[in-house]
N, C-alpha and C positions, 0 to 999 in steps of 0.2 A: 398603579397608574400604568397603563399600557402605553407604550413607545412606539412609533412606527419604526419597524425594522429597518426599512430604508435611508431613515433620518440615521439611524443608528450607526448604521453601516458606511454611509458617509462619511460622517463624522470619525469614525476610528480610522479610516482610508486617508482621512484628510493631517489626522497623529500621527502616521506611519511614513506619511509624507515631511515632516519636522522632523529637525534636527534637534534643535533646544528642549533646553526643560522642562519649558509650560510655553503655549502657544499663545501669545498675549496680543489686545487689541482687543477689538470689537468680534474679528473672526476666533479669537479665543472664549469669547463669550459666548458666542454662538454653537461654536462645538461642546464646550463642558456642561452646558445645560442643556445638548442633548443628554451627550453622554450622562449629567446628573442623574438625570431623571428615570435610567435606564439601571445604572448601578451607583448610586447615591454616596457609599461609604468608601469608594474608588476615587470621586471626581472631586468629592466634599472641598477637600481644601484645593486641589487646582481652581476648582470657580470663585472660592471666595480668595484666593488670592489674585484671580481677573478682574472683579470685581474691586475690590480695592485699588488694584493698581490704576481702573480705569478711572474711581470715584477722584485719583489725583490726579493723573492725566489728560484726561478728556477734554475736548474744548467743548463739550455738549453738555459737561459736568458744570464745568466755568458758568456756562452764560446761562445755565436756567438752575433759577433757585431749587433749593430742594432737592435736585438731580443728586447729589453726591451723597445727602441723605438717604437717599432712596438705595441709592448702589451699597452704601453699607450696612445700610440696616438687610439687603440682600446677602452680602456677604457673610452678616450675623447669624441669620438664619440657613444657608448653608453650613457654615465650620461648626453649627449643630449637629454633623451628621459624620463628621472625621471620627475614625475608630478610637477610642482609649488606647489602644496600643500605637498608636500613628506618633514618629517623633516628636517628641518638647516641642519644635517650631510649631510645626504642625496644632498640635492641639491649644497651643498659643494663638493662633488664628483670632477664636472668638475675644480672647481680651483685646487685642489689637484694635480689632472692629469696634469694640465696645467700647472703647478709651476714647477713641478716632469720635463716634457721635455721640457721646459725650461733649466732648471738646467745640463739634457744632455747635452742638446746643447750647451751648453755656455762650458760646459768640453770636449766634441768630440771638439769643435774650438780651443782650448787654448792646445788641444795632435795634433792637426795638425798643429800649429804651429814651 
């Protein structure tokens, strides 16, 4: 997938600019899937852990159904792409994910009931 260099370069100018560990929010969303999509096996678990943090944060998650599904089953599908050699937490990511909508789903069945 070709990446506009620009977006890219943003984006690592806008990392360089943070202090903390992982740039979180909405503007952390926005950077790691530049960055993802550019080097995948780097950003893997920073995006799916925005992604998650958002699917519980969010008041965009709150009030529209399915939103938080969406953001983790996104999550899921990144922490696909975390190295085998990436720390325990790290590669722990996708069970997280996985547990997390699960747990939806079994609450979305048991309200449509």
């Amino acid at each position: 997938m070709n990446v506009h260099t620009d977006l890219v370069l943003a984006a690592r100018v806008r990392l360089m600019g943070h202090n903390e560990r992982i740039l979180e929010g909405e503007e952390g969303l926005r950077v790691y899937r530049i960055l993802f999509t550019a080097t995948p096996h780097v950003y893997a678990y920073k995006l799916a852990y925005v992604l998650r943090d958002l699917s519980e944060t969010s008041p965009r998650a709150a009030r529209m159904p399915g939103a938080r599904q969406t953001l983790l089953a996104q999550a899921r599908a990144a922490s696909t792409h975390i190295p085998t050699d990436a720390p325990a937490h790290q590669q722990r990511m996708w069970e997280y994910s996985v547990a997390e909508l699960r747990d939806i789903e079994r609450r979305l069945g048991q309200a449509n009931r």
